[in-house]
C-alpha positions as CSV (number, residue, x, y, z in Angstrom):
1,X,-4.1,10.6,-44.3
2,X,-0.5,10.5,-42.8
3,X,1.0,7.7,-40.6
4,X,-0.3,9.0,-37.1
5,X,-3.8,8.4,-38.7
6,X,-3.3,5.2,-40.0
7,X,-1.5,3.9,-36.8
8,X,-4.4,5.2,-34.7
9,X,-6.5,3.3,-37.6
10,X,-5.3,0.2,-37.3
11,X,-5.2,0.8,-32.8
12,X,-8.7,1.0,-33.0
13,X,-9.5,-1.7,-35.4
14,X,-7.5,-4.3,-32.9
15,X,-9.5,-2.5,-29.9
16,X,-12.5,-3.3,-31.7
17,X,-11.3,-6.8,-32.7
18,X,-10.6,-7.3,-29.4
19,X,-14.0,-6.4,-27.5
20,X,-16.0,-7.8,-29.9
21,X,-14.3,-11.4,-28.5
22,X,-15.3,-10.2,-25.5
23,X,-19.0,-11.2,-23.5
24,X,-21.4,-8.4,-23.5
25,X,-21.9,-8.8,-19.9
26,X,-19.6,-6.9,-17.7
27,X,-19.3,-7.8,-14.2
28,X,-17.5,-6.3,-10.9
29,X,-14.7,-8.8,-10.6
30,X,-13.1,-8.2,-14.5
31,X,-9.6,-7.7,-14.3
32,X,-8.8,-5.8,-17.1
33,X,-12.1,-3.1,-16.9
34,X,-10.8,-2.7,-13.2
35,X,-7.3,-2.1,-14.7
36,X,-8.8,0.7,-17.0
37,X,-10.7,2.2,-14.2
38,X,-7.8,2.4,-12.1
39,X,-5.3,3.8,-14.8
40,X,-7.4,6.9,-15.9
41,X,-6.2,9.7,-13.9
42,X,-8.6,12.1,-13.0
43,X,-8.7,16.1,-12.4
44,X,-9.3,16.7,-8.6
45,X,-8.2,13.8,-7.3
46,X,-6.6,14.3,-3.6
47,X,-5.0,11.4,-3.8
48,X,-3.1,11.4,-7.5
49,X,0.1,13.7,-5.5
50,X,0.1,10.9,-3.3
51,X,-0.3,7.7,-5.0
52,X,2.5,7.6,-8.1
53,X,3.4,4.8,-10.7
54,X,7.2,4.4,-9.6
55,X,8.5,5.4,-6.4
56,X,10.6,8.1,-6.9
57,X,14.0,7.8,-4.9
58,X,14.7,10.3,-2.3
59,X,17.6,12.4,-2.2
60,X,18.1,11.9,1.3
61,X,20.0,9.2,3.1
62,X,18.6,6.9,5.2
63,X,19.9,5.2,8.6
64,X,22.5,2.2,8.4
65,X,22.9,1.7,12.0
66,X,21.6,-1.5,14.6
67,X,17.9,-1.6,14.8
68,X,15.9,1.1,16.3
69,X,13.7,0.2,19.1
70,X,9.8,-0.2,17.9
71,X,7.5,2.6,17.9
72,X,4.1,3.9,18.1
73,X,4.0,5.0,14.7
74,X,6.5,3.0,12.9
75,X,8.9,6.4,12.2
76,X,12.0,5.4,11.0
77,X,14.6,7.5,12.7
78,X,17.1,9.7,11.3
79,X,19.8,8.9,9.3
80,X,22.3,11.1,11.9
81,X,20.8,9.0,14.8
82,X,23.8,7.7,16.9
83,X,21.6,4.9,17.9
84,X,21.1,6.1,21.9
85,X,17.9,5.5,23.4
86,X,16.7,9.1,24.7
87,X,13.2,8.3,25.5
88,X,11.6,8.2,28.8
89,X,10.6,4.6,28.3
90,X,6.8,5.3,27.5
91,X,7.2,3.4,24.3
92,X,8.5,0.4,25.9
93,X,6.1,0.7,28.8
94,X,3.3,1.2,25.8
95,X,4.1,-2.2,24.3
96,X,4.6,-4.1,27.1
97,X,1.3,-3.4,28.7
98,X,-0.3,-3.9,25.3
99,X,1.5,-7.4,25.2
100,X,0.4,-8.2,28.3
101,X,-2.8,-7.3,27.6
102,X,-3.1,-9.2,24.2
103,X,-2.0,-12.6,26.3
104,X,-4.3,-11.7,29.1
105,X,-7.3,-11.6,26.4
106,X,-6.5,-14.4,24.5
107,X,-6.3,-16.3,28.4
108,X,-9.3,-15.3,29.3
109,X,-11.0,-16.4,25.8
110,X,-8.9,-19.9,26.6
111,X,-10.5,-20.3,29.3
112,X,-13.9,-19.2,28.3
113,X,-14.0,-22.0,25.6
114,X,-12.0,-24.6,28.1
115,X,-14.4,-27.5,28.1
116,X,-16.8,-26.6,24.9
């Protein structure tokens, strides 16, 4: 037997140590069997591309200018932006009407529950 083996050995005697300590019951909300479950990475999965263990950082640069105005999506914009507003103003119009909306709900429901 050479070193790997005995290392391995000795691995799975702790292992063992360890679970034996452990109930025999396993439930949902155990922290470290959710842990294992979520570490194994498995063949086919459409999400593993997606989801990594570090972020990798990007090559390219991002913007450093003043704040871009708010949109739909949340895109950052590009890091050659000069930081002029070309839109038609939909996006602004977009939020604003969902704002007003938003307030004119929750006024309603105020007034709804007024004198409960």
């Amino acid at each position: 037997r050479g070193l790997v083996q005995k290392r391995q050995g000795r691995e799975a005697r702790a292992h063992e140590a360890e679970y034996s300590a452990r109930p025999l019951a396993q439930y949902e909300d155990n922290a470290d069997r959710d842990a294992a479950m979520r570490g194994v990475e498995r063949w086919g999965d459409p999400m593993l591309g997606r989801l990594s263990k570090q972020s990798k950082p990007s090559g390219k640069p991002k913007y450093s200018g003043p704040p871009a105005p708010p949109n739909r999506f949340h895109i950052p914009p590009g890091y050659e932006w000069d930081g002029v507003d070309r839109s038609n103003g939909y996006e602004k119009q977009f939020f604003k009407a969902q704002g007003e909306a938003r307030a004119r709900s929750e006024q309603a429901h105020m007034w709804a529950v007024a004198d409960m």
